[in-house]
C-alpha positions in Angstrom: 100.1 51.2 234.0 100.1 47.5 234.4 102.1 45.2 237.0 104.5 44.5 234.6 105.0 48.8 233.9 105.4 48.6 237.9 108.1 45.2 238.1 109.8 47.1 235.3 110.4 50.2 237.7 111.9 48.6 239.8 115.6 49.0 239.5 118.3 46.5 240.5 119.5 47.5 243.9 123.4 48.1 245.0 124.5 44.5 245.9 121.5 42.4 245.1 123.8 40.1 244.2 125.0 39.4 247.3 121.2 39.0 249.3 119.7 35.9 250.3 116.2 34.8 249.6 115.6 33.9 253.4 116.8 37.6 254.1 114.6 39.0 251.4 111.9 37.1 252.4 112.4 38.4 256.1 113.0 42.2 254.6 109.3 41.3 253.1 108.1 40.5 256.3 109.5 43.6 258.0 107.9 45.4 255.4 104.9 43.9 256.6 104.6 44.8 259.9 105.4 48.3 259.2 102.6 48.0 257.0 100.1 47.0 259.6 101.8 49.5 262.5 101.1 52.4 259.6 98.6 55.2 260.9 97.0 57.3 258.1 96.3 57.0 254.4 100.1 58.1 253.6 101.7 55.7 256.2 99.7 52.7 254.8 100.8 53.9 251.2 104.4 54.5 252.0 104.5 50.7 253.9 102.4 49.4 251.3 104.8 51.0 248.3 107.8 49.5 250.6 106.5 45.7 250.8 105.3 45.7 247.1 108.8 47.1 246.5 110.1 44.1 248.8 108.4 41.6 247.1 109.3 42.9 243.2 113.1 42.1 244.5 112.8 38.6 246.1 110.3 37.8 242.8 113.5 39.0 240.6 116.3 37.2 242.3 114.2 34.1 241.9 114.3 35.3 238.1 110.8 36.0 237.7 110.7 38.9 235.8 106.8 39.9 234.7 103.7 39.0 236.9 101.9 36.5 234.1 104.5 33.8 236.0 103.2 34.1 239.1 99.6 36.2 239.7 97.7 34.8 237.2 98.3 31.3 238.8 97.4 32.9 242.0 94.2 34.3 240.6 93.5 31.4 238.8 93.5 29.3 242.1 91.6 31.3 244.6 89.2 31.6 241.5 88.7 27.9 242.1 88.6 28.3 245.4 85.8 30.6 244.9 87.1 33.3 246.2 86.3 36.2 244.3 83.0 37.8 244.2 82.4 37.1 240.1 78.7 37.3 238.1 77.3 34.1 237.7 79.5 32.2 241.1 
């Protein structure tokens, strides 16, 4: 399954219409906190499943609808950065 299997689960919710960004950022960073108050392997993948879940929306409303838009940039910098551990860096 690839991100783009996983944006494509994601169904439109009742009244996305009507959500802000700024509220679906904060939802995001709700989601986040939850995330890092999780105890145990199936609270961190619940809170986990819930801010990816989060973030899918926001990145939808902003009409982004598959992950080449956006994570490949993001890769593509911190690779620059150096970031990742990669053979011959």
């Amino acid at each position: 399954m690839s991100w783009d299997d996983v944006f494509q689960m994601v169904p439109r919710l009742k009244g996305e219409d009507r959500f802000s960004l700024s509220a679906q950022a904060a939802k995001i960073v709700e989601e986040a906190n939850e995330f890092l108050n999780a105890s145990g392997r199936d609270g961190w993948c619940e809170e986990l499943g819930d801010l990816i879940h989060a973030s899918i929306v926001l990145l939808k409303m902003k009409g982004i609808e598959v992950t080449k838009t956006f994570l490949e940039g993001a890769i593509e910098k911190n690779r620059q950065r150096g970031y990742y551990e990669e053979d011959g860096k």
